[in-house]
C-alpha positions as CSV (number, residue, x, y, z in Angstrom):
1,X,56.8,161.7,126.2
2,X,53.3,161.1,124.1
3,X,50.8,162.2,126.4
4,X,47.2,162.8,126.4
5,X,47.5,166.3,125.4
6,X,49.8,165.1,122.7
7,X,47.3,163.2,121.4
8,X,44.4,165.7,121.3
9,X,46.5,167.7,119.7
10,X,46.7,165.2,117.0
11,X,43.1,164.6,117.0
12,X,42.2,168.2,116.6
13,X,44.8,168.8,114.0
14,X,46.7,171.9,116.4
15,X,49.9,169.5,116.0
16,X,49.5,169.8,111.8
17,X,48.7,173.7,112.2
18,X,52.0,174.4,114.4
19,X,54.1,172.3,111.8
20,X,52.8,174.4,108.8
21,X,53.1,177.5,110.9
22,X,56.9,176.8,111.7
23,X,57.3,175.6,108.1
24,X,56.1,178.6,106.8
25,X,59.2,180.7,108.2
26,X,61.8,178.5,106.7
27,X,64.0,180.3,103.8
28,X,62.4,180.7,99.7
29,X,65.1,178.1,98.8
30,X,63.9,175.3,101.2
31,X,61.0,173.4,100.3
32,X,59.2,171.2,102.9
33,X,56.3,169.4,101.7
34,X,54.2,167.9,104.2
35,X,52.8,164.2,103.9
36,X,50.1,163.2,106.2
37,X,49.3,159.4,107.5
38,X,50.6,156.2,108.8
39,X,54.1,155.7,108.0
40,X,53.9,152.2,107.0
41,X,51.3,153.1,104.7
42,X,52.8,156.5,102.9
43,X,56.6,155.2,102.8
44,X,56.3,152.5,100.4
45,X,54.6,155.0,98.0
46,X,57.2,157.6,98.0
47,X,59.9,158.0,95.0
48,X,63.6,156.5,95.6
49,X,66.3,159.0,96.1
50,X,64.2,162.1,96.0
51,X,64.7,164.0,99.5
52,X,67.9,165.5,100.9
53,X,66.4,164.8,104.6
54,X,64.0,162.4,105.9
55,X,62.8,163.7,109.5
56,X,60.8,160.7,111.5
57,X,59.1,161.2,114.2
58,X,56.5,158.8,114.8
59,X,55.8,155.0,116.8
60,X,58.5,154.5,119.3
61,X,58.3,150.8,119.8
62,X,61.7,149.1,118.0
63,X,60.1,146.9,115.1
64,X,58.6,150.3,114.0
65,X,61.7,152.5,114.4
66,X,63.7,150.2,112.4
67,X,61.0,149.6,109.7
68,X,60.6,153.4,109.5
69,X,64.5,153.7,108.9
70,X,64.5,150.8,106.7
71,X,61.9,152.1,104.4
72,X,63.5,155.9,104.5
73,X,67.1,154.5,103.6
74,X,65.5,154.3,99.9
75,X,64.2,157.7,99.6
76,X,67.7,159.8,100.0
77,X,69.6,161.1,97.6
78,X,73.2,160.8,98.0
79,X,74.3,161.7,101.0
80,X,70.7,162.4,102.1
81,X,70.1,162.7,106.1
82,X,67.3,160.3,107.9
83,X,67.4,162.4,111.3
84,X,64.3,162.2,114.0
85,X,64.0,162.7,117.9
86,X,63.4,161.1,120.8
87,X,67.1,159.9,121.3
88,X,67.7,160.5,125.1
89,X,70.7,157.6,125.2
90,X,73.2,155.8,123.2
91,X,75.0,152.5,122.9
92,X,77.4,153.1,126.2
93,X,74.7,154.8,128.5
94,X,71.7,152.4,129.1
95,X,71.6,149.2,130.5
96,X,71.2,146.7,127.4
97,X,69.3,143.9,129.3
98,X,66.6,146.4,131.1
99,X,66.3,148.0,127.3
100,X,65.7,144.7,125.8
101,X,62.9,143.9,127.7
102,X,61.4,146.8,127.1
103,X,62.0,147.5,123.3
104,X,58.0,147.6,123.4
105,X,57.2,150.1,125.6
106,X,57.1,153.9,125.1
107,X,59.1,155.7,127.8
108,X,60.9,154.0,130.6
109,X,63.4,155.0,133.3
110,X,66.9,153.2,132.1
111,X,68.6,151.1,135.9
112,X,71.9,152.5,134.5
113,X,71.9,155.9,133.8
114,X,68.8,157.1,135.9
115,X,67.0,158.9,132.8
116,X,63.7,158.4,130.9
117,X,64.3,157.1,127.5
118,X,62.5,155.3,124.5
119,X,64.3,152.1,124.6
120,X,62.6,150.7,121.3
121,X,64.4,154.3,119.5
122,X,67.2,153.8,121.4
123,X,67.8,150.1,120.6
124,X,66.9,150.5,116.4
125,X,69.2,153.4,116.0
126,X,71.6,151.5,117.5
127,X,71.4,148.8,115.5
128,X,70.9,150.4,112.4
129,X,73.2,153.2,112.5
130,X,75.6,152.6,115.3
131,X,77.2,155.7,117.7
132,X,75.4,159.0,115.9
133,X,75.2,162.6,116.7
134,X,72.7,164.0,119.0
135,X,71.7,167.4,120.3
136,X,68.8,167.7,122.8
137,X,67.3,164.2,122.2
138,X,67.6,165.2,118.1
């Protein structure tokens, strides 16, 4: 869930610092190479079918979830992996109506299941990828 201390973490750059600390201590032969800004502005720059793995975590309202996968389809390789977070339900475990409505908001409490989700993530992975695997929300 974004929250304000979430977003003075952005602000003050300590969410930039943890990500290059925790990149730091991946293995020699994985290279991770960090791109800063808006993702509707730095995707459409990137080169086609360079990158093994496209991680996205960013907006969580549905037009911007699907345009983020969208606009990452094109920079895999080959059986390259677009992978993210904030998946807390799937197809059969939300009511579709209540997510619907809310496709817009951040973080709601699904009528169904009983559990906070991001309907807009939940409804564009859906769509664009069908059923996929999920551990801890990833």
């Amino acid at each position: 869930m974004f929250t304000e201390d979430m977003a003075n973490a952005l602000k003050s750059d300590l969410a930039y610092e943890v990500f290059c600390h925790n990149a730091a201590l991946t293995p020699q032969n994985v290279q991770i190479t960090p791109i800063r800004g808006i993702n509707i502005n730095i995707l459409p720059k990137l080169k086609a079918n360079k990158y093994d793995l496209v991680f996205i975590d960013g907006n969580h309202h549905y037009l911007d979830v699907l345009n983020n996968f969208t606009k990452s389809e094109r920079l895999l390789k080959l059986g390259g992996i677009i992978c993210g977070d904030d998946l807390e339900l799937q197809l059969k475990q939300y009511d579709h109506e209540f997510a619907r409505m809310n496709m817009q908001s951040d973080y709601v409490r699904d009528p169904r299941s009983r559990k906070d989700f991001h309907p807009g993530v939940t409804m564009a992975v859906e769509e664009f990828f069908g059923d996929v695997s999920c551990f801890s929300e990833f």
